[in-house]
N, C-alpha and C positions, 0 to 999 in steps of 0.2 A: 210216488209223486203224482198227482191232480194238477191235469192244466187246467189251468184257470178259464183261457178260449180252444177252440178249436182250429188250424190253422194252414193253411198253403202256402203261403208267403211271409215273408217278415214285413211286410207291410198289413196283411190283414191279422197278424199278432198286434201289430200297433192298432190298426183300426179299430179291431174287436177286443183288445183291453182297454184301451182309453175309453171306449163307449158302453161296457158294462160298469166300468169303474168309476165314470163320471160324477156320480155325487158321492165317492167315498169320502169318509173324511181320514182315512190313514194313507201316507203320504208314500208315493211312490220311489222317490228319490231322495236322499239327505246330504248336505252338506254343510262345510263348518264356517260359519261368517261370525268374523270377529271372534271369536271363542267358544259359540253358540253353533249345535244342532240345526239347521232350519230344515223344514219337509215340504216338498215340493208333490203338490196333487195330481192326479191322474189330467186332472181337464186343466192347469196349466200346463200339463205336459207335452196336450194337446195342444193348446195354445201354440203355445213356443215352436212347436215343431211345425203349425202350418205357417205361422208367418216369416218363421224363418223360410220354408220350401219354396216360398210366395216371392222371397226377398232375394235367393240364390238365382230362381227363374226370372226375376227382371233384370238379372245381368248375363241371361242369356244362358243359363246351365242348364241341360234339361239331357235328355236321353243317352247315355253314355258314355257321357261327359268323366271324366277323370279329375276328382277332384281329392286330392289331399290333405290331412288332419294330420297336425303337429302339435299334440299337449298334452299335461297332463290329465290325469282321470278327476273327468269334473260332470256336471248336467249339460254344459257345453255341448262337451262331446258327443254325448245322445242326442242334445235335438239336433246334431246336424249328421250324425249316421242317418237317421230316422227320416230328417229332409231329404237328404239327397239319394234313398232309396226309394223315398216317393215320389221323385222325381224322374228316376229308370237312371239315374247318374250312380257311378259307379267311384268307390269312396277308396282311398288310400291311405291306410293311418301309415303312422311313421314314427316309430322311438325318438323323443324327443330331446334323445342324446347324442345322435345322429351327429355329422359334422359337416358342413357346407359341400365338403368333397362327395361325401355319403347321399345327403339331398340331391346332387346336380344328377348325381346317376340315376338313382329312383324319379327321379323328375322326366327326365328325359325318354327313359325308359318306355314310361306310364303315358308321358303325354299327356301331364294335367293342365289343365283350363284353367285351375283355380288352386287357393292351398289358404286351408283357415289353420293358424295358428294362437298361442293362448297366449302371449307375450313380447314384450320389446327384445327379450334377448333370441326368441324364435325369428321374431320380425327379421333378425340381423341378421341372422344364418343364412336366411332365404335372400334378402337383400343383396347379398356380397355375388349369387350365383345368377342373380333374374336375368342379366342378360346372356348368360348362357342357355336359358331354355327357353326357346323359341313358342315354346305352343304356353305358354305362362299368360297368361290377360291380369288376374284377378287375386288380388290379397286381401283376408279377412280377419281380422286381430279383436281377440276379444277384451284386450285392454282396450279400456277407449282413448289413451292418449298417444295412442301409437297409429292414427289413423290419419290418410293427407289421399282423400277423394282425387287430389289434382291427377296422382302417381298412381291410382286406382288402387289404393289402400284402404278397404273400407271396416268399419267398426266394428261389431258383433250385433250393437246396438241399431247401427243405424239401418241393417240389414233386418233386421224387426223389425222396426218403423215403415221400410220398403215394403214388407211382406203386411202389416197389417195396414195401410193404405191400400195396397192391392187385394186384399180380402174385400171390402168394400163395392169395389167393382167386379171384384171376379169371387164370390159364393162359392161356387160350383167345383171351383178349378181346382183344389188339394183332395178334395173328395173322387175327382175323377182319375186324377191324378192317382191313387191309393191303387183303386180298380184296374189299374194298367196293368200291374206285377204279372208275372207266371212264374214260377217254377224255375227255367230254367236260365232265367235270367242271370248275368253276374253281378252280383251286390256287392263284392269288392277285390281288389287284389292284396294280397300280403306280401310282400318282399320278405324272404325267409333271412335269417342277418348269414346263413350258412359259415362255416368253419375255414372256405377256404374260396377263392375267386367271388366274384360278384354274386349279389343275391338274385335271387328270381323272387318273378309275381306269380304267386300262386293266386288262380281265377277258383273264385269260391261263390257258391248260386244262392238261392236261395234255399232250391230242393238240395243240396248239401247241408246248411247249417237246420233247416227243417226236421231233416232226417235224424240229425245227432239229437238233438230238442228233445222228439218224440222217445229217442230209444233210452236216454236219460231218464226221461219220465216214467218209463217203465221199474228203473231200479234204483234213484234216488229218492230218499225222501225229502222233498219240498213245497212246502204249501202258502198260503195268503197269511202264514201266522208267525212265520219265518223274518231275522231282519237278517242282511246279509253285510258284512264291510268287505268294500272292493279296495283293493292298493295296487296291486299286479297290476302292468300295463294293460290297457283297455285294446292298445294297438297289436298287444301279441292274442292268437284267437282262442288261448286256453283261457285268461279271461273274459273273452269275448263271450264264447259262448257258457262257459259254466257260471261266471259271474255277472253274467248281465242276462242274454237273451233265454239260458232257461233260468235264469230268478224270475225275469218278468213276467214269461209263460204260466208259472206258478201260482204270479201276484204278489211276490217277495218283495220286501222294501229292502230298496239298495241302497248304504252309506257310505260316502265316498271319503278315504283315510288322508290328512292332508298333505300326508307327505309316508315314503317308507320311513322315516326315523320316528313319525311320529304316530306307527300303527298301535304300541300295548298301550299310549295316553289314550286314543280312537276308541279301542275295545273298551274301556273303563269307560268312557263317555257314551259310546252306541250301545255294548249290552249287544253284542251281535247272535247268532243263534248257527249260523255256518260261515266257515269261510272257505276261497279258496287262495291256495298259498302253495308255496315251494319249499323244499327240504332244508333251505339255508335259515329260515325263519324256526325252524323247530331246533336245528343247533346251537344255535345261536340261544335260543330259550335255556338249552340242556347245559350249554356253555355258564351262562349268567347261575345256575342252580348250583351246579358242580362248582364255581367258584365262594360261593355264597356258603356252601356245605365245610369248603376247608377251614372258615375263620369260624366255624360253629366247636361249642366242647367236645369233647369225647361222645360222652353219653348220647347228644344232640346226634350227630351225626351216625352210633349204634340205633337210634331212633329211626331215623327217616331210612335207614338202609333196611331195616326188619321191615318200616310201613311201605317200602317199595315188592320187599318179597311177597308181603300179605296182598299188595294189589296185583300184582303178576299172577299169582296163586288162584285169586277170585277170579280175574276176569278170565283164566283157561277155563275155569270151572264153569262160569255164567255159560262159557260159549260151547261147554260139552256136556250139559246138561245143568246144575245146579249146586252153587255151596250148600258145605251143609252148616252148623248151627253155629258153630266153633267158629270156621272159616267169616260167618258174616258177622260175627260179632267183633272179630279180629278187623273187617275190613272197616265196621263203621267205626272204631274205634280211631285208624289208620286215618280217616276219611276226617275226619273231625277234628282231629291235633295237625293233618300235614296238607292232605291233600285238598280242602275246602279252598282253603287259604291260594293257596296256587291257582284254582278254578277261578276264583274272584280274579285275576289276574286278566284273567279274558275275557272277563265282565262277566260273571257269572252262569249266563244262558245257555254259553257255547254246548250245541249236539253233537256236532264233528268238524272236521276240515277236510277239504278235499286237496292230496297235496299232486303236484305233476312238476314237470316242465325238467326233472332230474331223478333221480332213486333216490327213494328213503330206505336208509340204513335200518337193519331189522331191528336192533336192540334199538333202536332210538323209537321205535314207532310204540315197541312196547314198553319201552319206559314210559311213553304218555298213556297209553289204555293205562297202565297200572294207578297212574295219577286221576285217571277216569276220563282222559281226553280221547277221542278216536280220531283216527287218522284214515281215511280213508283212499290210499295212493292209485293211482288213476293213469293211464298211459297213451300218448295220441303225437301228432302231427301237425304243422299247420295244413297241410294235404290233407289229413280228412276233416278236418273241420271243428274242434280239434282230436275227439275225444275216437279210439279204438277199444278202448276196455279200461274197464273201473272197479274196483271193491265192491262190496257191498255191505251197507249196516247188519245184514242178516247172515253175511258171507264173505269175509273179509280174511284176509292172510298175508302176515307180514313177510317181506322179502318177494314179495309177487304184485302186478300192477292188476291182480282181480281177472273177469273172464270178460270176453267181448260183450260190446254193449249189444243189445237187440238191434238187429237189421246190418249190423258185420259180423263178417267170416275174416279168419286169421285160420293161416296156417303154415307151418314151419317147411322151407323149401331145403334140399337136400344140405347144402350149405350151411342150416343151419339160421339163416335169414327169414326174418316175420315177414310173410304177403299178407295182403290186406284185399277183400272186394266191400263193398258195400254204396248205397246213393251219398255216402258223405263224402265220397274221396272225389276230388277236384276233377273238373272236365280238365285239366292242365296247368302251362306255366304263360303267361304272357306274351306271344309272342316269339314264341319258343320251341317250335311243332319240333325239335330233335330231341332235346333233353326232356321232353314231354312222352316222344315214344320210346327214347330210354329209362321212364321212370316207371314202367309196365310191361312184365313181361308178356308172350307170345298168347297167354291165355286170359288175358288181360288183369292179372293182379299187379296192387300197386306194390313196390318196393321199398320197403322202410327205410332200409341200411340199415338193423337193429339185428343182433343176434338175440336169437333166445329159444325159451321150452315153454314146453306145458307140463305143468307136476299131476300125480296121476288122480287129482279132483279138479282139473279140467282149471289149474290158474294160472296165467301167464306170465312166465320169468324171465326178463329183461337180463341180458349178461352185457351187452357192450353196444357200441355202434360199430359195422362190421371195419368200416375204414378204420376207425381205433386198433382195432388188434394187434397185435404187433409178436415179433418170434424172436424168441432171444436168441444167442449164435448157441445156447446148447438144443434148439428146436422144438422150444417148449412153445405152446401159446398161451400168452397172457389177456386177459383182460382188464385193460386198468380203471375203468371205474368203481368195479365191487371196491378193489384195494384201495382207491381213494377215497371212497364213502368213508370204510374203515379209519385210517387214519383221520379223517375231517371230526372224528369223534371228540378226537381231545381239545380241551377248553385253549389250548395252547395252540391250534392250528387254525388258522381262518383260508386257506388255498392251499391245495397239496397236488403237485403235477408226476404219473409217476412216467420216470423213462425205463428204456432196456429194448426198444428196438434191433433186433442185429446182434446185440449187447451179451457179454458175458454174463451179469447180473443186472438188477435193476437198482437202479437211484433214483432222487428226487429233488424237484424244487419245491420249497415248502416256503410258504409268507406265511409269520406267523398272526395269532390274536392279538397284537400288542395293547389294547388294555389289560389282558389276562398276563400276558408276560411284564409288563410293567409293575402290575399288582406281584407278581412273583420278585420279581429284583429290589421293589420297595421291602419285601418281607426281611429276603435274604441280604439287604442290605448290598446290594452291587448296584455302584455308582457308574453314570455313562453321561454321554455330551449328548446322544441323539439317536435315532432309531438305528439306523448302519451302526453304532459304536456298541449299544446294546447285543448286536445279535454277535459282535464281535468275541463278546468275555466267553472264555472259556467256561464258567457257570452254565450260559447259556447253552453252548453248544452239550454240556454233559443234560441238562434238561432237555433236550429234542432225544437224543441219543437212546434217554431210558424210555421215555415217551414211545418211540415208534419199538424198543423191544418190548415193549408192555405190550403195547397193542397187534402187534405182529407175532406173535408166539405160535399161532396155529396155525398161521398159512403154510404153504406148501414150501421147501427152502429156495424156490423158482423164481418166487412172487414176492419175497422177503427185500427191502431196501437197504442196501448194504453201505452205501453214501447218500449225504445227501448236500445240500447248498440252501441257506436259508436267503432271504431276499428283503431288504427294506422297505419297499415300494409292490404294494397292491398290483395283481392284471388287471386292466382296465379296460373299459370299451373307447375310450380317448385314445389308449394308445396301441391299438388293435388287437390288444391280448385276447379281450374274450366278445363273444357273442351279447346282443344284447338279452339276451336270456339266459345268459350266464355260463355259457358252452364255451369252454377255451380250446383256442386257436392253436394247434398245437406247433403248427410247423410256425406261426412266428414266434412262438415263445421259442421254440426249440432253435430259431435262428438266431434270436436275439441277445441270447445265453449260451449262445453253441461253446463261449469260452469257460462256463464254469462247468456246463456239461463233461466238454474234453478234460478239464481237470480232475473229476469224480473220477473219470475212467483211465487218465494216465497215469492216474497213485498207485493203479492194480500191475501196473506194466514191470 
């Protein structure tokens, strides 16, 4: 990858893109108005971001100030990252799933000034808590009908207006503004959603996401010819940084998906060329195929099983030298009847994804190379900013998150546990000087909480998070994410929690696919009143049953799910099942259910 500018700051990234790019005519930004594509230029981008900076500053925000961002991923968002870094103000996005209770802490916390939000139903979250946080002045809604100046509610709009009257008289002021940055400044805090107690703000600089920027550039490919679609929260900092601040490094034009439901209509409209994305969007893919495959003829389905072998076949061969004549004749043939068709899916352009935030299952990653997709899985923190190690197009390997980026060290501490040194790992937590010098040990590396290895071509394998582990009562250790990847395979599982803490063997909670199961009981003809009455029929329980011995044949007999408990109702982040990044919470699940739990395990007694 070719940066586009050269840079110290995230602000002189802004400065010096919008100012080489000023008269480009291809569009830095995209979003979907009315049904419609629209692209937004380098020098409106500019625009927008000084008179908003202009407009934040006459309500008094300026040097680090704490200010708040609740919404989804839009151009919004940007020009007010981008203002309120210009301004030495110090920006707090916030999952905008979040719950009044959830805001009042992070609010409080942070000690914002201010909090722009996208909407009347954010409006109200924030509404219900404003008199509990005292250092609160200032609301920004970029609906315009959600705005009442009286109660210091002000528009999105009218704050542009503010800021380009104040252009006017003050020239100079966003420009000098720009110039103030250094390095070590903090550009914002992230409150991590954590698994268990309250979050922390992770202080993130600029020489932090800088650092990650450059070493990316070193072994991504992305360049000014690249379009990217962004859907992943903009507030968590894997998309932060791999989806926004190095596309724009680049010159990459970013299109914003308008919803996660409605990311594969997105890719058929944008025609994207990389994305970055999580493990549950490729299952979920693998899911919809595999179901699609069972209502195909015989033949159809001997088909697309050979065209899967033939692309598995080619692409070890591309990557250890070269097919030979057979092989690629085999493959274009494969390419033409099955897998064209599936590409066009993603709008055709797709070069790779970059997937993180979770492990991708091995067979899953190379069922998509085989399809001719790459997958490039990627592994990081919101601590360093975010990114530790990545694949690579040239050197990639499934069931591994790739080798550290340039300018981190990783290495495995006796335990077994990933340390981490490098300029992207955070000067700290907020506010927090204990859990800050507990999160580094005595030689100053940081502490992942991740167990893992290095296989012997130097790639990093991810086994668990070390708190996860867990020891059954015959003293085995388990790790349960490999086993839940595994299981997450079948088109019938949408969540699979495994237990066995303590435990004689291990069991599970599993929530199934229910349009995948629905589509099954339509076939086989089992009639029900509702989703709990469904998972009731015995039918079904003999479908999970073969299911998890299908797929569990070669595990260890340790590791093997010997009960399980299906569930009607989804984890949620509403009702504090999981992480807003999709991490579940173990101990309230396992509280919540402690009664079907004890029943798995008192059938054995």
């Amino acid at each position: 990858m070719s940066l586009a500018v050269q840079f110290s700051t995230l602000t002189e990234l802004f400065d010096r893109l919008t100012t080489r790019f000023a008269n480009d005519a291809r569009p830095v930004l995209m979003h979907n108005i009315d049904g419609h594509y629209r692209g937004i230029s380098y020098s409106e981008l500019r625009k927008n971001v000084e008179h908003l900076a202009l407009g934040y500053s006459s309500l008094t925000i300026g040097r680090s100030d704490r200010v708040a961002i609740i919404s989804e991923n839009r151009p919004e968002w940007v020009y007010t990252d981008f203002a309120l870094i210009a301004l030495g103000a110090i920006d707090v996005p916030i999952y905008p799933t979040l719950t009044p209770k959830q805001l009042a802490y992070i609010f409080n916390d942070s000690g914002i000034k201010a909090v722009v939000v996208s909407n009347t139903l954010q409006l109200n979250k924030v509404l219900k808590i404003r008199e509990e946080v005292a250092s609160l002045e200032y609301i920004i809604v970029m609906a315009e009908s959600a705005a009442d100046e009286s109660k210091s509610i002000y528009s999105f709009s009218k704050i542009l207006q503010r800021g380009a009257s104040a252009e006017k008289k003050h020239a100079a002021f966003f420009r000098q503004q720009l110039l103030k940055a250094v390095p070590d400044d903090v550009a914002t805090i992230i409150y991590t959603s954590g698994t268990t107690g309250n979050p922390k703000g992770v202080m993130l600089t600029h020489r932090n996401f800088v650092s990650n920027i450059y070493g990316a550039a070193n072994v991504l490919s992305v360049d000014e010819h690249d379009k990217l679609l962004s859907f992943l929260p903009l507030c968590h900092t894997f998309e932060r940084t791999a989806g926004y601040y190095i596309a724009l490094s680049a010159g990459c034009t970013i299109a914003y998906a308008e919803s996660i439901e409605t990311v594969s209509t997105n890719m058929l409209e944008v025609h994207p060329t990389i994305m970055a994305t999580v493990p549950r969007l490729f299952e979920r893919m693998y899911s919809r195929m595999m179901r699609q495959l069972e209502t195909a003829t015989y033949a159809q389905q001997k088909f697309f099983q050979w065209a899967i072998r033939v692309g598995k076949e080619y692409s070890q061969a591309q990557r250890h030298g070269s097919a030979d004549m057979i092989l690629k004749a085999q493959y274009a043939l494969a390419h033409k009847l099955v897998f064209s068709s599936f590409q066009k899916r993603t709008g055709g352009k797709m070069r790779y994804f970059v997937s993180g935030g979770a492990a991708l299952a091995q067979p899953i990653g190379e069922f998509f190379e085989a399809m001719g997709l790459i997958i490039l899985e990627g592994y990081g923190l919101t601590e360093a900013a975010p990114i530790l190690a990545v694949n690579r197009l040239d050197d990639y390997k499934f069931g591994t998150v790739g080798k550290p980026l340039p300018g981190v060290e990783i290495k495995i501490a006796d335990d077994g546990e990933i340390l981490a040194k490098g300029t992207n790992i955070m000067p700290g937590y907020y506010h927090d000087l204990r859990t800050t010098k507990e999160a580094f040990n005595a030689d100053g590396w940081f502490n992942t909480g991740d167990i893992g290895m290095f296989d012997t071509e130097g790639h990093l394998i991810i086994t668990d998070r070390k708190k996860h582990l867990f020891i059954s009562s015959g003293g085995k250790n388990i790790a349960p994410q490999p086993v839940e990847n595994l299981f997450l395979q079948s088109p019938y599982i949408d969540q699979f929690v495994l237990l066995g803490d303590g435990r004689m063997y291990c069991t599970a909670l599993i929530i199934p696919e229910f349009s995948t199961l629905k589509e099954f009981a339509r076939v086989a003809g089992i009639h029900y009143s509702s989703d709990t009455d469904l998972i009731e029929r015995k039918e079904i329980k003999e479908l999970f049953t073969d299911e998890i011995t299908r797929l569990q044949k070669d595990l260890p007999n340790y590791e093997r799910v010997r009960r399980f408990e299906l569930l009607a109702e989804p984890l949620s982040m509403e009702n504090g099942e999981i992480t807003p990044s999709l991490k579940v919470k173990r101990k309230v699940v396992e509280q919540k259910y402690a009664h079907l739990i004890e029943k798995m395990y008192q059938a054995a007694r």
